[in-house]
ZABA-600184 format. One record per residue: x, y, z of N, C-alpha, C in turn; residue in three letters. Coordinates in steps of 0.2 Angstrom, whole numbers, plus 2048, in hexadecimal, padded with zeros to 3 digits. Layout:
<recs>
REC  neast  nnorth  nup  caeast  canorth  caup  ceast  cnorth  cup  res
REC      X       Y    Z       X        Y     Z      X       Y    Z  ALA
...
</recs>
This chain:
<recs>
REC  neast  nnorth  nup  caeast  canorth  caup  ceast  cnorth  cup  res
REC    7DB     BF3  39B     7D9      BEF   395    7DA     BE7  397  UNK
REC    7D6     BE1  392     7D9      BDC   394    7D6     BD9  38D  UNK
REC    7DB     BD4  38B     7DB      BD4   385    7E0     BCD  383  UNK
REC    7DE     BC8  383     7DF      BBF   380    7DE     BC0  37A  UNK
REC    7E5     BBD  376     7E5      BBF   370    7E4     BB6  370  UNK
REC    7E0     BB5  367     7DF      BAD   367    7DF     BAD  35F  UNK
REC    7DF     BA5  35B     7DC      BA8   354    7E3     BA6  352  UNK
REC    7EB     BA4  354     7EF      BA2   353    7F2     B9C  351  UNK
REC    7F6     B9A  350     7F5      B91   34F    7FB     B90  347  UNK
REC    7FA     B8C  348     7FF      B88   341    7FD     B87  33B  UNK
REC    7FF     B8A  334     7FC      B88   330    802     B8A  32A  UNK
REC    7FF     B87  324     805      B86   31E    806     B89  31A  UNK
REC    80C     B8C  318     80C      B93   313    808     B93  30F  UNK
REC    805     B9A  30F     7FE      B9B   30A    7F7     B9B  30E  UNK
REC    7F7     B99  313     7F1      B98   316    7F1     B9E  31B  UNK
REC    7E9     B9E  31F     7E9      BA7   31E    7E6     BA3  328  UNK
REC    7E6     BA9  329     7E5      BA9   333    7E3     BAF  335  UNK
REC    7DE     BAF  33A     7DA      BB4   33B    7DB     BB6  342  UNK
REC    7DF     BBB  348     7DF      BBB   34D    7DA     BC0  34F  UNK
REC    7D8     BBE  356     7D5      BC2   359    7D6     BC5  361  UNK
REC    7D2     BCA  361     7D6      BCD   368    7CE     BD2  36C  UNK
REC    7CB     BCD  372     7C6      BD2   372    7CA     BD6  379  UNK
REC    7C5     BDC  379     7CA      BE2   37B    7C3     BE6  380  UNK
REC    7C7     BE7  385     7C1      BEB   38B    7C7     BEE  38D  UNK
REC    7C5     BF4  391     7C6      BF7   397    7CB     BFF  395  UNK
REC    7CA     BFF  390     7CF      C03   38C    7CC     C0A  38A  UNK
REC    7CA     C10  38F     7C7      C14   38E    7C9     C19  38C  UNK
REC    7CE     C1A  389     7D2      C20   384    7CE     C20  37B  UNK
REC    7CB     C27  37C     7C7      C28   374    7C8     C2B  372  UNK
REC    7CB     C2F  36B     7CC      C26   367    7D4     C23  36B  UNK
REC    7D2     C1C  36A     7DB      C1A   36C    7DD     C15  366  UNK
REC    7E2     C12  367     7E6      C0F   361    7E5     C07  366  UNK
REC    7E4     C02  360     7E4      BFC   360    7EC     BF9  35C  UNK
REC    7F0     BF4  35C     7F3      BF3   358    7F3     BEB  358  UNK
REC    7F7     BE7  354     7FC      BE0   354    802     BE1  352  UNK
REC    806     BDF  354     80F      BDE   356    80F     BD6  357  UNK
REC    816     BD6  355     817      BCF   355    81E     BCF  358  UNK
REC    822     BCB  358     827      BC7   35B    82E     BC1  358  UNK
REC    82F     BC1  353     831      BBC   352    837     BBC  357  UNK
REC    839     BB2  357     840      BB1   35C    845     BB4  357  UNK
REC    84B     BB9  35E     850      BBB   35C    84D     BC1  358  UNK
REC    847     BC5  358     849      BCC   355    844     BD0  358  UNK
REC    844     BD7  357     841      BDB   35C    83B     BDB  35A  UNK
REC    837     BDD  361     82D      BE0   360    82C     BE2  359  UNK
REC    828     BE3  353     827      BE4   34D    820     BE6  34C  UNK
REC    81C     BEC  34B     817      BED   34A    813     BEB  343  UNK
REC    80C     BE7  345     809      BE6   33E    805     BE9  33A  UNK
REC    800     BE9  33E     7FB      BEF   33C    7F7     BF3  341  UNK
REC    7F6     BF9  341     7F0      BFC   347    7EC     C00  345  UNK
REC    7E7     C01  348     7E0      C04   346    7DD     C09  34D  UNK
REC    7DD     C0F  34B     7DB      C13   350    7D3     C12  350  UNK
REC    7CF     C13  357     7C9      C12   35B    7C3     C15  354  UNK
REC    7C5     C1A  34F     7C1      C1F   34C    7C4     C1B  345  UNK
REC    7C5     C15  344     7C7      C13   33F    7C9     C17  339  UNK
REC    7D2     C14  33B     7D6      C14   334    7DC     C0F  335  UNK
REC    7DD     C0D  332     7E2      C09   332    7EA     C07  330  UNK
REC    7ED     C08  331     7F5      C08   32C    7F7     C00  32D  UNK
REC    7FB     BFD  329     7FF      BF6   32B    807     BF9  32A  UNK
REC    80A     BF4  32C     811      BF2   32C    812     BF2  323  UNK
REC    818     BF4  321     817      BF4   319    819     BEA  318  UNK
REC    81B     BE7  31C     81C      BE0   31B    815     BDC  318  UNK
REC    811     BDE  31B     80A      BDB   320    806     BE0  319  UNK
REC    809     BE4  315     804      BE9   314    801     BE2  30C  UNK
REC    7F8     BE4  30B     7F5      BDF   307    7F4     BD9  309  UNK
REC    7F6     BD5  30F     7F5      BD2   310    7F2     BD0  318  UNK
REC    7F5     BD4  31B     7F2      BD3   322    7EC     BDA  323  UNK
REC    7E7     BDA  327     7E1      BDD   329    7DF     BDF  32E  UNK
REC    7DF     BE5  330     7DD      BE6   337    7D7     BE8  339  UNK
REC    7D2     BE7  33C     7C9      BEB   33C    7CA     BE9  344  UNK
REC    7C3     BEB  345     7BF      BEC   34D    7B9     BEA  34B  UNK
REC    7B7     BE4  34E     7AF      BE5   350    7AE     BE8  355  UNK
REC    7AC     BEE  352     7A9      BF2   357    7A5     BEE  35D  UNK
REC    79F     BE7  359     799      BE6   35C    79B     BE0  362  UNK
REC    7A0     BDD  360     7A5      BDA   366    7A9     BDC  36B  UNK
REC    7AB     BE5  368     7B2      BE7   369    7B7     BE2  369  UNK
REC    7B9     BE0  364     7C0      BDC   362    7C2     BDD  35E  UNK
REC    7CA     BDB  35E     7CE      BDF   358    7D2     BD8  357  UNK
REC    7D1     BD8  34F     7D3      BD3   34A    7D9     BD6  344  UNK
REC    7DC     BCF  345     7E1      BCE   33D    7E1     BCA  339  UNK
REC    7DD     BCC  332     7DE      BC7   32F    7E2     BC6  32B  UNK
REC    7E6     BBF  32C     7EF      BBE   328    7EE     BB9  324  UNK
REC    7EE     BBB  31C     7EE      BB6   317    7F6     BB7  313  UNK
REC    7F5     BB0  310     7FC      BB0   30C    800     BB1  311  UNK
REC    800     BAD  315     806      BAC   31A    80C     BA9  318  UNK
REC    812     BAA  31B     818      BA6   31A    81B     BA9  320  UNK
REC    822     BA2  31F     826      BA0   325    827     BA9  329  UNK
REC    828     BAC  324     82D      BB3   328    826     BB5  32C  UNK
REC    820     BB2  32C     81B      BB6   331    819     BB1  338  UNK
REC    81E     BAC  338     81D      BA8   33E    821     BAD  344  UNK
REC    81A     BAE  349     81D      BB1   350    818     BB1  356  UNK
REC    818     BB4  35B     813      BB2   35F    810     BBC  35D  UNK
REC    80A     BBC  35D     808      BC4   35B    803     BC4  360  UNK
REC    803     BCB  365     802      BD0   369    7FE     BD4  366  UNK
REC    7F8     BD5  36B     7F4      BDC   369    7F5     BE1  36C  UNK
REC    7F4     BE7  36D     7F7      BEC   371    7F2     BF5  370  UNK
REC    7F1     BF7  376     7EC      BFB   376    7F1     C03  378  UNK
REC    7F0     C08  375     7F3      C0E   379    7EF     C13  375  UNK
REC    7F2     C19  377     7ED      C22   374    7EE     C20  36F  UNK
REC    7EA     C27  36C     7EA      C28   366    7F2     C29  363  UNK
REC    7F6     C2D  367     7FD      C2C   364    7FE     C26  362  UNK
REC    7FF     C24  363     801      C1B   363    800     C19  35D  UNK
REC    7FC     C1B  359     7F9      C1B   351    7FD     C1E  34D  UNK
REC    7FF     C27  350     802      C28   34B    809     C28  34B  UNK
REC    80D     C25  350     813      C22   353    815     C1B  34F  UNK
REC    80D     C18  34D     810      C10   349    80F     C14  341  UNK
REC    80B     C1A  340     80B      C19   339    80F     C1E  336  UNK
REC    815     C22  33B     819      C25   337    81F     C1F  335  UNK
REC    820     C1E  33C     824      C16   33B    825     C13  335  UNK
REC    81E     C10  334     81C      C0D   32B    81C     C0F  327  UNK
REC    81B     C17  326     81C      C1B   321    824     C1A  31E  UNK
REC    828     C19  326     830      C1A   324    830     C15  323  UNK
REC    82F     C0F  321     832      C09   321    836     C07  327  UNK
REC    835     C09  32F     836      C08   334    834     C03  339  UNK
REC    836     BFE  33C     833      BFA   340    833     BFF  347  UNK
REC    82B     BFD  349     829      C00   34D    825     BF9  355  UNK
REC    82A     BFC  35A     828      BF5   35D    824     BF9  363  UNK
REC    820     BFD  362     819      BFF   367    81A     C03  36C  UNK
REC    81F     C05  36C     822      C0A   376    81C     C0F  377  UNK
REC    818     C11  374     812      C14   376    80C     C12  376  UNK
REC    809     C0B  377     806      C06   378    805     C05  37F  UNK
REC    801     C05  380     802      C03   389    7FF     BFF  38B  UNK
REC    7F9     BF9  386     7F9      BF3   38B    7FA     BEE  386  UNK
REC    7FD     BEA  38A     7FD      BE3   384    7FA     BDC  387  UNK
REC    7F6     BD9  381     7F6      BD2   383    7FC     BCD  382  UNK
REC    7F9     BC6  385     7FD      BC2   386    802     BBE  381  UNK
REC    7FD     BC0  37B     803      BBE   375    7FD     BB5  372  UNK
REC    7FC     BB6  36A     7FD      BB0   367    801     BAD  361  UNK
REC    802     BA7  361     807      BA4   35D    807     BA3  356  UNK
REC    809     BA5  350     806      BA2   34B    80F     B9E  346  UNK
REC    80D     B99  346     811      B95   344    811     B93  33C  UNK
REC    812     B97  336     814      B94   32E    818     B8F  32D  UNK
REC    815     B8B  32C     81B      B85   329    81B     B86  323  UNK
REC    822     B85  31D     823      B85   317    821     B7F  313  UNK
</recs>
């Protein structure tokens, strides 16, 4: 897979950002796409993923406000993040693995469990999204 995440950048609480992730080389059908983030000082945290045959679960943090789709007709996988604040400044990672991988993140979320991706097996290089207050 190869996979530059971009679409990150600085903006002020309340304003909304839309990452993107285009995505090749990843021949597992259906397989799981996700976003994970990072903030400093705290572990991997899943945000949202969306399996190949589309469905999708979020992070209950993220839930109603952040969006996960695939243009199919690009093959890219997007986040759309509104009503942002300070607690979602981090660098965020796209990440490719099976179909397990899907249902790995959304038992997690179901518990209320942070889940930082161990069944994911490719990841991009990471983009920044900075909230100011």
């Amino acid at each position: 897979i190869q996979s530059v995440e971009s679409g990150g950048g600085s903006v002020q609480a309340g304003g909304s950002l839309r990452l993107s992730c285009p995505v090749s080389g990843y021949t597992s059908s259906p397989h799981c796409m996700g976003w994970f983030r990072q903030a400093s000082g705290k572990e991997r945290e899943g945000v949202a993923a969306i399996r190949s045959d589309v469905q999708t679960t979020s992070a209950h943090a993220a839930k109603g406000r952040f969006t996960i789709y695939q243009d199919n007709a690009t093959n890219t996988l997007h986040l759309q993040m509104k009503s942002l604040n300070s607690e979602n400044s981090a660098p965020y990672y796209c990440a490719a693995g099976p179909r397990a991988a899907c249902i790995f993140f959304t038992t997690h979320t179901e518990a209320h469990e942070r889940y930082s991706g161990e069944e994911f097996e490719t990841w991009g290089q990471g983009t920044q999204v900075t909230v100011s207050s």
